[in-house]
N, CA, C and O atoms as a MOPAC input file, in Angstrom:
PM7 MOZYME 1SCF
protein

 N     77.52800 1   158.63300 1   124.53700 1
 C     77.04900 1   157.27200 1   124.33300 1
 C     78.25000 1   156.38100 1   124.06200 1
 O     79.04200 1   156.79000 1   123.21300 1
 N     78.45300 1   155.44000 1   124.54700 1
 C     79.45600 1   154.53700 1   124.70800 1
 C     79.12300 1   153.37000 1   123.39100 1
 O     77.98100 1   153.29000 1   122.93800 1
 N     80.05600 1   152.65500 1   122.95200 1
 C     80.25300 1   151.87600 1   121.66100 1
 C     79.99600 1   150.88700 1   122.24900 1
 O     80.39900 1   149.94100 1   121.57200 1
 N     79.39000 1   150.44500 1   123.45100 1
 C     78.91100 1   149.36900 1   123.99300 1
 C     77.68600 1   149.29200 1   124.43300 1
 O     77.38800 1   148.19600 1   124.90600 1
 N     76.65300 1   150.32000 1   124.43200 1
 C     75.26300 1   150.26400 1   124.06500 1
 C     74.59400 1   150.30500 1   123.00700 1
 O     74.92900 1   151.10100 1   122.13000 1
 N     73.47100 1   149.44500 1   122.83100 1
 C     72.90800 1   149.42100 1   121.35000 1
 C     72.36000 1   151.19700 1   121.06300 1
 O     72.01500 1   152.15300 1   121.75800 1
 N     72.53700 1   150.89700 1   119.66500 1
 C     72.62800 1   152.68700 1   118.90600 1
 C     70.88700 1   152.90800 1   119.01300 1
 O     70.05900 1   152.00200 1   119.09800 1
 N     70.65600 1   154.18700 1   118.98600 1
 C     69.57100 1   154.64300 1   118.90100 1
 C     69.18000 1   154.39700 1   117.76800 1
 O     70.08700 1   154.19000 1   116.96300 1
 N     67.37800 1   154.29600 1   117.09600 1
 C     67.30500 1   153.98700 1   115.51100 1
 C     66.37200 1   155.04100 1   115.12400 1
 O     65.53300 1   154.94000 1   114.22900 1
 N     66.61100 1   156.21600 1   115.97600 1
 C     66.10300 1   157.25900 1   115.06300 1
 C     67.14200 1   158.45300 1   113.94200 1
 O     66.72900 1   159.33600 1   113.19100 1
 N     68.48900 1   158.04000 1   114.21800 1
 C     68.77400 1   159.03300 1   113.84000 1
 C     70.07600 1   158.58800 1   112.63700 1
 O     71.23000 1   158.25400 1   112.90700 1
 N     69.47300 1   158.71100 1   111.34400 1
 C     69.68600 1   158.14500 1   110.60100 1
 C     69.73800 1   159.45600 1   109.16500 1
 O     69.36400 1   160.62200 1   109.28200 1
 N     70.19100 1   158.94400 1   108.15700 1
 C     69.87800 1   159.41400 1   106.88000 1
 C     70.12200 1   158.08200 1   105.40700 1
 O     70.79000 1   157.04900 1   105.43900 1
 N     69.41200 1   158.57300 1   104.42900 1
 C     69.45600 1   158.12700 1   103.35800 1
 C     69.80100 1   158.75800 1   101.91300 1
 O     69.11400 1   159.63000 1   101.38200 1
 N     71.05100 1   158.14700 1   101.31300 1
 C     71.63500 1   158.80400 1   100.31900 1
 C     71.47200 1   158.25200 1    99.08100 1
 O     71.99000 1   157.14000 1    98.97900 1
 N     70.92100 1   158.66700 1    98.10900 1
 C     70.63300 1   157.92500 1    96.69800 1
 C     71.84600 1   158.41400 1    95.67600 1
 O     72.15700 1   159.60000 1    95.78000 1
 N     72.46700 1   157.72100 1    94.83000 1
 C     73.72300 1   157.85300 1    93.98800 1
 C     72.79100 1   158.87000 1    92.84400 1
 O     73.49500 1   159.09100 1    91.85800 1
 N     71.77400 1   159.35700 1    92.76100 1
 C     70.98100 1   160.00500 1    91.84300 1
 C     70.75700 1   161.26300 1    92.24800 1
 O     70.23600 1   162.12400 1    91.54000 1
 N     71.21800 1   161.45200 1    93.63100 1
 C     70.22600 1   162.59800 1    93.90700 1
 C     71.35300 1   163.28600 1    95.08400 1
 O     71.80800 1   162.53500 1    95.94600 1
 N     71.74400 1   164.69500 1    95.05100 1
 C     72.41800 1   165.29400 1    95.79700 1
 C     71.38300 1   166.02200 1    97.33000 1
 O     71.60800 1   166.27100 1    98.51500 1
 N     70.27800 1   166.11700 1    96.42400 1
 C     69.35100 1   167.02000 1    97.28400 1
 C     69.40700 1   166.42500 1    98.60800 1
 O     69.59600 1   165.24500 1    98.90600 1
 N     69.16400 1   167.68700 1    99.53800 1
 C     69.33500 1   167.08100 1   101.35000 1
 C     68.10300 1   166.13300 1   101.41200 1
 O     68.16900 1   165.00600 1   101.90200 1
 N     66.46000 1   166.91500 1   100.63600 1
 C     65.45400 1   166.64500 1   100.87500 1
 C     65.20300 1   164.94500 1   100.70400 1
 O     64.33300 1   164.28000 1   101.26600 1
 N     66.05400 1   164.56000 1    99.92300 1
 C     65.77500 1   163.08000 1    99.83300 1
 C     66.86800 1   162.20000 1   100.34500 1
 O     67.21200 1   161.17700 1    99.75200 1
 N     67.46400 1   162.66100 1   101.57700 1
 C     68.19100 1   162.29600 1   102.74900 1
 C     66.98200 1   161.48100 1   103.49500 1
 O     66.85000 1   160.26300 1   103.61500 1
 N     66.10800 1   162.58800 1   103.97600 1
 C     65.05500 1   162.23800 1   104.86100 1
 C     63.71200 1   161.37800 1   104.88100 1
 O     62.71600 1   161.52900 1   104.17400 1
 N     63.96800 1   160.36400 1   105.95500 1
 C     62.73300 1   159.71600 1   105.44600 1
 C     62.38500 1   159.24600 1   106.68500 1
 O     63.26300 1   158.77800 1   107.41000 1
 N     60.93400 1   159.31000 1   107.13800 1
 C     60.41700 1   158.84800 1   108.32400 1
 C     60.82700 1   157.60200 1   109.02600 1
 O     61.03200 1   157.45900 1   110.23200 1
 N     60.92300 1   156.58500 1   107.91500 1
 C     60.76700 1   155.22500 1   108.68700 1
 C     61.35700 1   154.34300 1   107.34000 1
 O     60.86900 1   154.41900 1   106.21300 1
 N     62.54700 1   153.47200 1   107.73500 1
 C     63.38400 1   152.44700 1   106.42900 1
 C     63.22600 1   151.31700 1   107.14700 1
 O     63.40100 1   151.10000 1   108.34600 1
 N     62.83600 1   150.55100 1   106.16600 1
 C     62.70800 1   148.89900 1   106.67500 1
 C     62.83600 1   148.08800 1   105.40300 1
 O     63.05000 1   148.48000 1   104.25500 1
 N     62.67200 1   146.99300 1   105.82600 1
 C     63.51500 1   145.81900 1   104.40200 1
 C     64.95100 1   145.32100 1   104.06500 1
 O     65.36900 1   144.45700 1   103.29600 1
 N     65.63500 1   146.31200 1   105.05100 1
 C     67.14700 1   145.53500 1   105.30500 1
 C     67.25400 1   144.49700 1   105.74000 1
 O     67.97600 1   144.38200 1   106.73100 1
 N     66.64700 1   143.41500 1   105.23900 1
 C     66.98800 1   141.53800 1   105.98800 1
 C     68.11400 1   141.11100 1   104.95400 1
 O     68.82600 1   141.88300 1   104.31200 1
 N     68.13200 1   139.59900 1   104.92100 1
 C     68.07100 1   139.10400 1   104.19000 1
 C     68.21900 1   137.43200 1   104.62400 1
 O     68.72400 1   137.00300 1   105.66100 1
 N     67.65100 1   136.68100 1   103.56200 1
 C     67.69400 1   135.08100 1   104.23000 1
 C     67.65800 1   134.45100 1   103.22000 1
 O     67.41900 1   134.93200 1   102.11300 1
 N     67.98400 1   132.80900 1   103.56000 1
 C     68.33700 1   131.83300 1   102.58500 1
 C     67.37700 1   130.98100 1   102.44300 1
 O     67.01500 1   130.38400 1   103.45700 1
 N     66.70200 1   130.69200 1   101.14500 1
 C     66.40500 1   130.01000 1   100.49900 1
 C     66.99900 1   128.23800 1   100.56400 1
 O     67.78700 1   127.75100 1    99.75300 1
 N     66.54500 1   127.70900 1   101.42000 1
 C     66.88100 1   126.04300 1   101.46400 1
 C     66.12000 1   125.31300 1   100.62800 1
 O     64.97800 1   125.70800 1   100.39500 1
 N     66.66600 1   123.98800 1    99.96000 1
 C     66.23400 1   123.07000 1    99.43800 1
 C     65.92400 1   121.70000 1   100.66400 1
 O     66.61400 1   121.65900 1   101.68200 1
 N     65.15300 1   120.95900 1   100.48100 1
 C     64.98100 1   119.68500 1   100.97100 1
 C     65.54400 1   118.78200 1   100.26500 1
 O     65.50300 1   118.96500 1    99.04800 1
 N     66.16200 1   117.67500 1   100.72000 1
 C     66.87300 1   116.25100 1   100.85700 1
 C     66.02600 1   115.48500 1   101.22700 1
 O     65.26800 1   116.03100 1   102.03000 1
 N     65.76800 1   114.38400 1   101.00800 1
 C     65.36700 1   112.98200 1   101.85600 1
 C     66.18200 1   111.84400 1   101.60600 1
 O     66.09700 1   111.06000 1   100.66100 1
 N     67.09900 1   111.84200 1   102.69900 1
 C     68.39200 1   110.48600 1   102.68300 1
 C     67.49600 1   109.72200 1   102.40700 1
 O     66.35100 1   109.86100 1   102.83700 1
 N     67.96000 1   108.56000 1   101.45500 1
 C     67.26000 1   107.24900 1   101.66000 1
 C     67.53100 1   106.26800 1   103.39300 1
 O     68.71900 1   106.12900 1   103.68300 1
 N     66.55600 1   105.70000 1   104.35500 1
 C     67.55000 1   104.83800 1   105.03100 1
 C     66.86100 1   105.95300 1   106.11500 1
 O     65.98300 1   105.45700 1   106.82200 1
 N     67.10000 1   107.15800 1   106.30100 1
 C     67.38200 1   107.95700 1   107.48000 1
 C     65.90300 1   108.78000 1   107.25100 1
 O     65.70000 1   109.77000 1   106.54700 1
 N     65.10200 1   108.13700 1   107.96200 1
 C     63.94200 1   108.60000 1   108.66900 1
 C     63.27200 1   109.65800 1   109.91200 1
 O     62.07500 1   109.73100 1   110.19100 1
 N     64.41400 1   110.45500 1   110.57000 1
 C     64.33600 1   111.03400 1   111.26000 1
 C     64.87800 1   112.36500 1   110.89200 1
 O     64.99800 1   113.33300 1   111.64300 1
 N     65.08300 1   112.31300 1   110.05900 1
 C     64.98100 1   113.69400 1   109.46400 1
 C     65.31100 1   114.35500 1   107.60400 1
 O     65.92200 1   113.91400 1   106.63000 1
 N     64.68300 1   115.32400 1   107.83900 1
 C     65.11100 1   115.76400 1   105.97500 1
 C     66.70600 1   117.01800 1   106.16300 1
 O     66.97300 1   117.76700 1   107.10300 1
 N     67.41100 1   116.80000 1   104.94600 1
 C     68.24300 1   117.24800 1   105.32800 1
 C     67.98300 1   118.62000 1   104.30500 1
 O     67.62400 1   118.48400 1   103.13600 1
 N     68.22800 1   119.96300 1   104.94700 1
 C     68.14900 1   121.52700 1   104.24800 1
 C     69.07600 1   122.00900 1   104.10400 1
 O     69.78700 1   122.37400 1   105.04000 1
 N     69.42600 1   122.19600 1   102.59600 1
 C     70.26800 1   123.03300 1   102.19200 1
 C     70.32300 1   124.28100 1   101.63100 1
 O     69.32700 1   124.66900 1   101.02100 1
 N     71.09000 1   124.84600 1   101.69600 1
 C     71.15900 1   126.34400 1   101.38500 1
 C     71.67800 1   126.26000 1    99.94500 1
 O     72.72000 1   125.80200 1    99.47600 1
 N     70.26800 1   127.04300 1    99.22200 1
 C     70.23200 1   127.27900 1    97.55200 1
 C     70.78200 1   128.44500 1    97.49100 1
 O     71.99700 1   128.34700 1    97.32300 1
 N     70.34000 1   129.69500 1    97.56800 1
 C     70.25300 1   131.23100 1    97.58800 1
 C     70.11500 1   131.92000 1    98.14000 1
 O     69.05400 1   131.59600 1    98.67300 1
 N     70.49000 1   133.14700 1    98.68600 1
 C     70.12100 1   133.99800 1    99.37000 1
 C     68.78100 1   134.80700 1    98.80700 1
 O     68.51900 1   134.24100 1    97.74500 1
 N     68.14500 1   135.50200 1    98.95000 1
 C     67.09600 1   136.60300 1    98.86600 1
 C     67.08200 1   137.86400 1    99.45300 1
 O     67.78400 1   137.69800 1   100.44900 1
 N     66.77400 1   138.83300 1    99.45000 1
 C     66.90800 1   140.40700 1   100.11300 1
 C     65.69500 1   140.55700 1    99.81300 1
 O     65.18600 1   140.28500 1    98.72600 1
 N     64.92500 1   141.19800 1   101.18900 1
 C     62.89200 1   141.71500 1   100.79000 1
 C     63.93600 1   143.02800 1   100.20200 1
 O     65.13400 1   143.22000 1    99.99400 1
 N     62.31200 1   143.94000 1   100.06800 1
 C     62.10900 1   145.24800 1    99.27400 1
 C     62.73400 1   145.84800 1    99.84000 1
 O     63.28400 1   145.07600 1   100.62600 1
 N     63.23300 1   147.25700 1   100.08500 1
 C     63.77300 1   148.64200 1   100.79700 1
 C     62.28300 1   149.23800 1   100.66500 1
 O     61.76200 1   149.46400 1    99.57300 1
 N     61.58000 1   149.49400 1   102.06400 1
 C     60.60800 1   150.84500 1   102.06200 1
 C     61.13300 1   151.79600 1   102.38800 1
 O     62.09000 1   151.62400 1   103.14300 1
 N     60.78900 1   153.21100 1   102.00200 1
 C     60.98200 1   153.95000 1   102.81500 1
 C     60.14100 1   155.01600 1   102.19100 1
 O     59.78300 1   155.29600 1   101.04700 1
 N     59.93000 1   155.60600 1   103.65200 1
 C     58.69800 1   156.49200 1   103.87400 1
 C     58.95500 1   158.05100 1   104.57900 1
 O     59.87500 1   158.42200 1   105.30900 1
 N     58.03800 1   158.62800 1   104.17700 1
 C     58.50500 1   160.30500 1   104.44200 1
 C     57.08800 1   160.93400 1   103.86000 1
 O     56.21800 1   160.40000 1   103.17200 1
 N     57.20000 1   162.38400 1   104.44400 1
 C     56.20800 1   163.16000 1   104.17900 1
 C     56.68100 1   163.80900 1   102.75300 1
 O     57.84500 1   164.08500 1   102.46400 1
 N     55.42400 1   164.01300 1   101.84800 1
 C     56.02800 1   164.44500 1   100.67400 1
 C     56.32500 1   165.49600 1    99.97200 1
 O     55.69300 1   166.55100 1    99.91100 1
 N     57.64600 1   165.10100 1    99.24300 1
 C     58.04600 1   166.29000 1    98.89900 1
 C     57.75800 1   166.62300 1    97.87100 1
 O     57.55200 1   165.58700 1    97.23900 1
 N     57.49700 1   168.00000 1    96.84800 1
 C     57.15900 1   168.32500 1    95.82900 1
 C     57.98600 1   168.64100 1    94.98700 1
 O     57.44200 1   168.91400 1    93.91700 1
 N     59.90600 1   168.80000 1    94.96700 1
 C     60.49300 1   168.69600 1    94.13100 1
 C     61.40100 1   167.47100 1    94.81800 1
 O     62.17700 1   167.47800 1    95.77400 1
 N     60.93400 1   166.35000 1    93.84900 1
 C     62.25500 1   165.51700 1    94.32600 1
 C     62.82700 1   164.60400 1    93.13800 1
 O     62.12200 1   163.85000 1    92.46700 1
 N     64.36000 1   164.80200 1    92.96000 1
 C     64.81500 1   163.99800 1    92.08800 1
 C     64.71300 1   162.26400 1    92.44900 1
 O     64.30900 1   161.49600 1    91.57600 1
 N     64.83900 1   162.11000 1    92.86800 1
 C     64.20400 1   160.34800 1    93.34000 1
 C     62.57800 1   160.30800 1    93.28300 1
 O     62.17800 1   159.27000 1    92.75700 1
 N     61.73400 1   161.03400 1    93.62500 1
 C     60.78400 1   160.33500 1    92.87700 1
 C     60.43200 1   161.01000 1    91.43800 1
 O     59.34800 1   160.72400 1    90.92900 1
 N     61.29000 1   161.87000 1    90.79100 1
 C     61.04000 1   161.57100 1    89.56300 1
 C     61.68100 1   160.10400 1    89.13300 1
 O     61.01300 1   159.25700 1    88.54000 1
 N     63.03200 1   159.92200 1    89.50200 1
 C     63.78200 1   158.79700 1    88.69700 1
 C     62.25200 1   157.84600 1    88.86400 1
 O     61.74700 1   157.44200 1    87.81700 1
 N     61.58100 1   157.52800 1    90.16300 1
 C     60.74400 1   157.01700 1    90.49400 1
 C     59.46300 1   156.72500 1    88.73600 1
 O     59.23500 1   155.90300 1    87.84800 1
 N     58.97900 1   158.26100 1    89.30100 1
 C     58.21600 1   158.23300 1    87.87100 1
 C     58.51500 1   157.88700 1    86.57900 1
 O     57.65100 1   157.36100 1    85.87700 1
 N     59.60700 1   158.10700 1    86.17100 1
 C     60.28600 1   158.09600 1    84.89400 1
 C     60.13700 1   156.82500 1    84.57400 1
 O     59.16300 1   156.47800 1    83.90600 1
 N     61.01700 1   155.98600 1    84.97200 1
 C     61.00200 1   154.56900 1    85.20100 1
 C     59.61700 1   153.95300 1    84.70300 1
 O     59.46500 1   153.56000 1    83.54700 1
 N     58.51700 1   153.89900 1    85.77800 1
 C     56.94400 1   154.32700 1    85.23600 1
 C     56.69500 1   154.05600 1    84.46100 1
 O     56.38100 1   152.95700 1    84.00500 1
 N     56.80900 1   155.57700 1    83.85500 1
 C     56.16800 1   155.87300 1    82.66800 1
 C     56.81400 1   154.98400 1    81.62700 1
 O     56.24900 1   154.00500 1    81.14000 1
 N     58.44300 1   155.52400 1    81.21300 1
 C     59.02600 1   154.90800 1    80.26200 1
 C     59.11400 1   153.81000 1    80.15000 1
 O     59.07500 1   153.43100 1    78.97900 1
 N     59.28000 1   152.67100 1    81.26900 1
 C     59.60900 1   151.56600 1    80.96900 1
 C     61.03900 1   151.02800 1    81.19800 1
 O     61.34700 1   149.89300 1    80.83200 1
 N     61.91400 1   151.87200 1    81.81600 1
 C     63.45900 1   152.12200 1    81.25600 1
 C     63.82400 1   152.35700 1    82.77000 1
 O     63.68100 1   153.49300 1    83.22300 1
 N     64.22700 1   151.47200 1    83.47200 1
 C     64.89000 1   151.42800 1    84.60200 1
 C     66.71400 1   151.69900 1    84.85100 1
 O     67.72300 1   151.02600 1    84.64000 1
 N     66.46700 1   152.86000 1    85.32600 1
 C     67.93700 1   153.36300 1    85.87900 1
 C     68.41400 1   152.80000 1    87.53700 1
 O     68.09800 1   153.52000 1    88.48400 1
 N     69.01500 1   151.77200 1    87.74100 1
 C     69.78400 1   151.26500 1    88.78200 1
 C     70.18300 1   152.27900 1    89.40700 1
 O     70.88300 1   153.06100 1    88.76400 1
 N     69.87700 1   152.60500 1    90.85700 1
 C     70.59600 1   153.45600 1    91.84800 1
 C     71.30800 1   152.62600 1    92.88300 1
 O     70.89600 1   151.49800 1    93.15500 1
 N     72.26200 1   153.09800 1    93.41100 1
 C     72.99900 1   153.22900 1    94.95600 1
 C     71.77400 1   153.34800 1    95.82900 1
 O     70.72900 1   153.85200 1    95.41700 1
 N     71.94300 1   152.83800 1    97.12500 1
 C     70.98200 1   153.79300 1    98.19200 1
 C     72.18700 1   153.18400 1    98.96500 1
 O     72.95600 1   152.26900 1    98.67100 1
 N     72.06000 1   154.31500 1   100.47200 1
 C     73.20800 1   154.37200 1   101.61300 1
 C     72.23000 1   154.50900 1   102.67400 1
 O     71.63900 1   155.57300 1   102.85800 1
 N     72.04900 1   153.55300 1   103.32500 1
 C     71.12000 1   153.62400 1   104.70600 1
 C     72.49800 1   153.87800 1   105.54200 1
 O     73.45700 1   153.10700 1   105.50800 1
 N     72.43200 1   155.20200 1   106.37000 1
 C     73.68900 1   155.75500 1   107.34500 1
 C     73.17400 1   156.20200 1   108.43600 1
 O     72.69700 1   157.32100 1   108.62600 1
 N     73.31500 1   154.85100 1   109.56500 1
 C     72.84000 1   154.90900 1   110.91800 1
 C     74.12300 1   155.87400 1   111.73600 1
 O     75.24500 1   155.44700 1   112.00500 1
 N     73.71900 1   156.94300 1   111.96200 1
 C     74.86700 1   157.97400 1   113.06300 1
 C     74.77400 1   157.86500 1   114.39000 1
 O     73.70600 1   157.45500 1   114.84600 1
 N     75.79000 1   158.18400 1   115.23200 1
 C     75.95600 1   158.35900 1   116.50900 1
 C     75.36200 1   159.66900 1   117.04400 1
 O     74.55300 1   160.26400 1   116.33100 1
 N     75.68800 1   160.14700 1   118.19900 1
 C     74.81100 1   161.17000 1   118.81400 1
 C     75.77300 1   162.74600 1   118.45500 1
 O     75.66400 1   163.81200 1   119.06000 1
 N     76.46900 1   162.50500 1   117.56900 1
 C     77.52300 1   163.33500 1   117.36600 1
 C     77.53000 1   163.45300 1   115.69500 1
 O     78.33300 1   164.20800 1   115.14700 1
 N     76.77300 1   162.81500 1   115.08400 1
 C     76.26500 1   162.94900 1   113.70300 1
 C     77.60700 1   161.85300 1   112.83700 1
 O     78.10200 1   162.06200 1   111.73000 1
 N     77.80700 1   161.10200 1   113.46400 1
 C     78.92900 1   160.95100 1   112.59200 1
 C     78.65800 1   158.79900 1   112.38500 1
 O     78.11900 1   157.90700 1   113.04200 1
 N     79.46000 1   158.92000 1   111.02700 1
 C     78.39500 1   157.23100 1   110.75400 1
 C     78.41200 1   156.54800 1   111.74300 1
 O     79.03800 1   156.94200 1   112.72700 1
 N     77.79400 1   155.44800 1   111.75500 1
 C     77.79300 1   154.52300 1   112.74000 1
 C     78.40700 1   153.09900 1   112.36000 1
 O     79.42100 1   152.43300 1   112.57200 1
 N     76.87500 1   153.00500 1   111.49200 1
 C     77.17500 1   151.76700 1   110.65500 1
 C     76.01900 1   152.33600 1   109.44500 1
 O     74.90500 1   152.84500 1   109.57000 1
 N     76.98600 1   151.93500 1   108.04400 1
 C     76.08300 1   151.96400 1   107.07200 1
 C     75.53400 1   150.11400 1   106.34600 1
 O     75.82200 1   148.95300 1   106.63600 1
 N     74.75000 1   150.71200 1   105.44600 1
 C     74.15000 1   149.14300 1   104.75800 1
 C     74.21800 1   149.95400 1   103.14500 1
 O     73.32700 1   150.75200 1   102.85400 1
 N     75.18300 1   149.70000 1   102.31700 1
 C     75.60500 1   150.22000 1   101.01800 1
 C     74.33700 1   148.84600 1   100.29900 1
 O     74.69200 1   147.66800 1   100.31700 1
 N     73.14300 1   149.18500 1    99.81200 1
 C     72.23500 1   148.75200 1    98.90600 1
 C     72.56600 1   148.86300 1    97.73000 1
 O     72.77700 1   150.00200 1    97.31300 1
 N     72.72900 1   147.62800 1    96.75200 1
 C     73.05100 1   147.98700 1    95.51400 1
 C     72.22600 1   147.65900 1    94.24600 1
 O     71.76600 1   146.53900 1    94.02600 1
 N     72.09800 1   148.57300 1    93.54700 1
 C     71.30100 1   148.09400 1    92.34800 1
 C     69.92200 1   148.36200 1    92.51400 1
 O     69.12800 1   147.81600 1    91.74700 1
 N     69.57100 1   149.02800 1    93.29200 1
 C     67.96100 1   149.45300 1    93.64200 1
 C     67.27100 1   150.02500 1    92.38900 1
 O     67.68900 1   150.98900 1    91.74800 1
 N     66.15600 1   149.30400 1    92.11900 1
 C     64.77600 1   149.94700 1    91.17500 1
 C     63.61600 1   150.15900 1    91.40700 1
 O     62.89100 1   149.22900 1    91.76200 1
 N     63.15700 1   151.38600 1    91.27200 1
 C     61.98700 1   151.31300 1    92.08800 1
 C     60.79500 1   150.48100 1    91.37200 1
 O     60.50600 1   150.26600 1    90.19500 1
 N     60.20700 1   150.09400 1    92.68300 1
 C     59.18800 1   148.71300 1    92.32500 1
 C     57.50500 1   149.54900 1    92.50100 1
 O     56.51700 1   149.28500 1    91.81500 1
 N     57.58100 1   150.49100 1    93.51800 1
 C     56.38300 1   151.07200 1    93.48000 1
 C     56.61000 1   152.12200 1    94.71100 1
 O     57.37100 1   152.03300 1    95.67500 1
 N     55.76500 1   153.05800 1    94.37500 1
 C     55.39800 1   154.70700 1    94.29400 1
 C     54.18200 1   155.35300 1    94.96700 1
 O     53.33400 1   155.57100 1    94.10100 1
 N     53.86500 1   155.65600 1    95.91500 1
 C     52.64700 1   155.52400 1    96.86300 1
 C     52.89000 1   156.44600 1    97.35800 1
 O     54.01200 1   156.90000 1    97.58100 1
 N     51.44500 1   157.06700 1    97.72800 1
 C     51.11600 1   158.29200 1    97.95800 1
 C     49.89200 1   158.12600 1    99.46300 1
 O     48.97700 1   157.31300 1    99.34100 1
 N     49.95900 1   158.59500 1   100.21600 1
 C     48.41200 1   157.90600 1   100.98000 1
 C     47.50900 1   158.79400 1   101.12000 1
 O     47.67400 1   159.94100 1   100.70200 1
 N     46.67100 1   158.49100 1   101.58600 1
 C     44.98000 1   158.54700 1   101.13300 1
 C     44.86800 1   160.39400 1   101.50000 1
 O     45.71000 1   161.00700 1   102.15700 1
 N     43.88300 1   160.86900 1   101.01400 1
 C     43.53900 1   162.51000 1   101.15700 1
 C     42.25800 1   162.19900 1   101.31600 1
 O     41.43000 1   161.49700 1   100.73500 1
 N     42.31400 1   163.14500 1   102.58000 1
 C     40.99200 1   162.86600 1   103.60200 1
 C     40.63600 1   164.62000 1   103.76800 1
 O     41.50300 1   165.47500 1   103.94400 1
 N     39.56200 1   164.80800 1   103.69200 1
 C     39.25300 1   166.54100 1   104.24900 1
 C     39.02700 1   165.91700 1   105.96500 1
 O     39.50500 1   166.54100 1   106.91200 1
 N     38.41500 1   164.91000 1   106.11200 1
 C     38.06900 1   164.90900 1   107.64100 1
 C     39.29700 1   164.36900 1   108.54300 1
 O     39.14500 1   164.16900 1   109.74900 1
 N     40.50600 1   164.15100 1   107.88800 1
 C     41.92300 1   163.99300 1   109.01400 1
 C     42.71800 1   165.26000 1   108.85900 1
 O     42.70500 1   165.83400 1   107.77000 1
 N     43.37200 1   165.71100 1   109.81900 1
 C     44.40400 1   166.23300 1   109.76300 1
 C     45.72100 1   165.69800 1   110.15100 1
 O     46.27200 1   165.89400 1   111.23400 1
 N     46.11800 1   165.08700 1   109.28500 1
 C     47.55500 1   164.55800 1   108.58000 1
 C     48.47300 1   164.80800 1   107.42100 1
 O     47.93600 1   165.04500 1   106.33900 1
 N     49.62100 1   164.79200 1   107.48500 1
 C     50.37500 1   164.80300 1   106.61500 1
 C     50.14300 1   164.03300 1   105.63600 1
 O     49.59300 1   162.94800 1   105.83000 1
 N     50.50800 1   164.43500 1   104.41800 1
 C     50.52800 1   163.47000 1   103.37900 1
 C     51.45200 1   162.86800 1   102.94100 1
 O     52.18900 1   163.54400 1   102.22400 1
 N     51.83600 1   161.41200 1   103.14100 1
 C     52.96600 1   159.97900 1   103.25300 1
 C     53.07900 1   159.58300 1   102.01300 1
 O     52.05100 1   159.16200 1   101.48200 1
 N     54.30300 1   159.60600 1   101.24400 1
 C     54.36500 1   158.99200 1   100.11200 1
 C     55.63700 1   158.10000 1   100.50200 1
 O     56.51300 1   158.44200 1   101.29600 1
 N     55.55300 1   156.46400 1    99.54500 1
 C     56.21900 1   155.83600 1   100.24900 1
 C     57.06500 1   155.27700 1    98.72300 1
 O     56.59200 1   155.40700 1    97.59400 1
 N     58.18500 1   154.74800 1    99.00100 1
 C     58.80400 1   154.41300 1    97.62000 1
 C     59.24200 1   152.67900 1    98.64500 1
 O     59.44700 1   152.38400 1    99.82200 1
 N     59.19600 1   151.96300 1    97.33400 1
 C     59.36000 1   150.51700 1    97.65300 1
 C     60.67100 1   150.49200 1    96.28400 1
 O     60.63500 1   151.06500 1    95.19500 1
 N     61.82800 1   149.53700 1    96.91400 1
 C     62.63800 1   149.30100 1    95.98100 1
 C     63.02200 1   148.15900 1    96.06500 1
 O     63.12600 1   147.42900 1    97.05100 1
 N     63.35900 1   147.89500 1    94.43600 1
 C     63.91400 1   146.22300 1    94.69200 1
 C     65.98500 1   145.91200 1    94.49700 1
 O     66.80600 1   146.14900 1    93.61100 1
 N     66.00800 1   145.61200 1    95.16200 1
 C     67.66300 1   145.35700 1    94.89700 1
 C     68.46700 1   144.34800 1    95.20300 1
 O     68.22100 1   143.56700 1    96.12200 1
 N     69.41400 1   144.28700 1    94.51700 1
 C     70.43300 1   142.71200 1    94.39000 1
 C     70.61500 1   142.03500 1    95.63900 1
 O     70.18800 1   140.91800 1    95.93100 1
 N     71.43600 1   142.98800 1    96.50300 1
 C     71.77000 1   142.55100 1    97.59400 1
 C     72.19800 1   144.16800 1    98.49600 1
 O     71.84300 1   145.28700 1    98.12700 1
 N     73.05400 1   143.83500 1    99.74800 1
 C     73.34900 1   144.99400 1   100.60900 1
 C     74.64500 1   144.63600 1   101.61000 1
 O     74.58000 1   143.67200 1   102.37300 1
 N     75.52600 1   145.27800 1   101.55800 1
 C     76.73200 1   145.19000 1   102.37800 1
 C     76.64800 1   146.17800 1   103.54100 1
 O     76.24500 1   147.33400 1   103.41400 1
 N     77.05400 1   145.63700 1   104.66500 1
 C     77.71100 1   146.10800 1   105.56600 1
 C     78.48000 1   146.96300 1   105.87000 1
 O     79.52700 1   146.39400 1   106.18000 1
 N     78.65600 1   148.76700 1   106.03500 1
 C     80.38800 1   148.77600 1   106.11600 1
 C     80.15500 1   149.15700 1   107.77000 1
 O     81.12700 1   149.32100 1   108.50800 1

């Protein structure tokens, strides 16, 4: 694959500063890497044809990410803990998009992530499906490398 076609977006991993385990590398599907600015409105006096928008702040949505679930995992305990206690521990997360040769591509270094919520989906006797637990996180911002 040549450095001049867009990268494939399946083949990826996710690294939490909490957690060594491979198992919470893996996750079906990551989304919430945007981010956008927050404008204010102006109205010149005089100048009627338009309002003028300025840029207040940036914003970053949530980090989802989703996977079939696992039954020992240090991230969703930090997950639970948090929870229960009340007492939020700040993680790292490393979204690491690879080439076809396993090797990075481009990462998005997330910083300051807490988890915001903890989801499990529905248990059905009449589907046969996996069972999806999904972690939502909230964080400062996200760099580029």
């Amino acid at each position: 694959m040549s450095d001049y076609y867009p990268p494939w977006g399946f083949y990826y991993k996710v690294e939490f500063s909490i957690s060594n385990d491979k198992n919470d590398t893996r996750f079906q599907t990551v989304s919430g890497l945007s981010v956008e600015c927050d404008t204010e409105e102006y109205k010149e006096g005089g100048e009627n044809r338009f309002t003028h928008k300025l840029p207040v702040r940036t914003k970053y949505a949530d980090l989802v990410l989703k996977r079939g679930m696992v039954t020992d995992s240090a991230v969703v305990a930090w997950c639970l803990d948090a929870f229960s206690t009340g007492f939020f521990v700040p993680a790292d997360v490393n979204v690491i998009l690879m080439n076809e040769k396993g090797l990075p591509l481009r990462t998005w270094k997330v910083a300051h992530a807490i988890p915001r919520k903890w989801l499990v989906s529905d248990l059905s006797a009449t589907d046969n499906a996996i069972v999806i637990e999904t972690l939502e996180l909230s964080y400062r911002y996200f760099t580029i490398q």
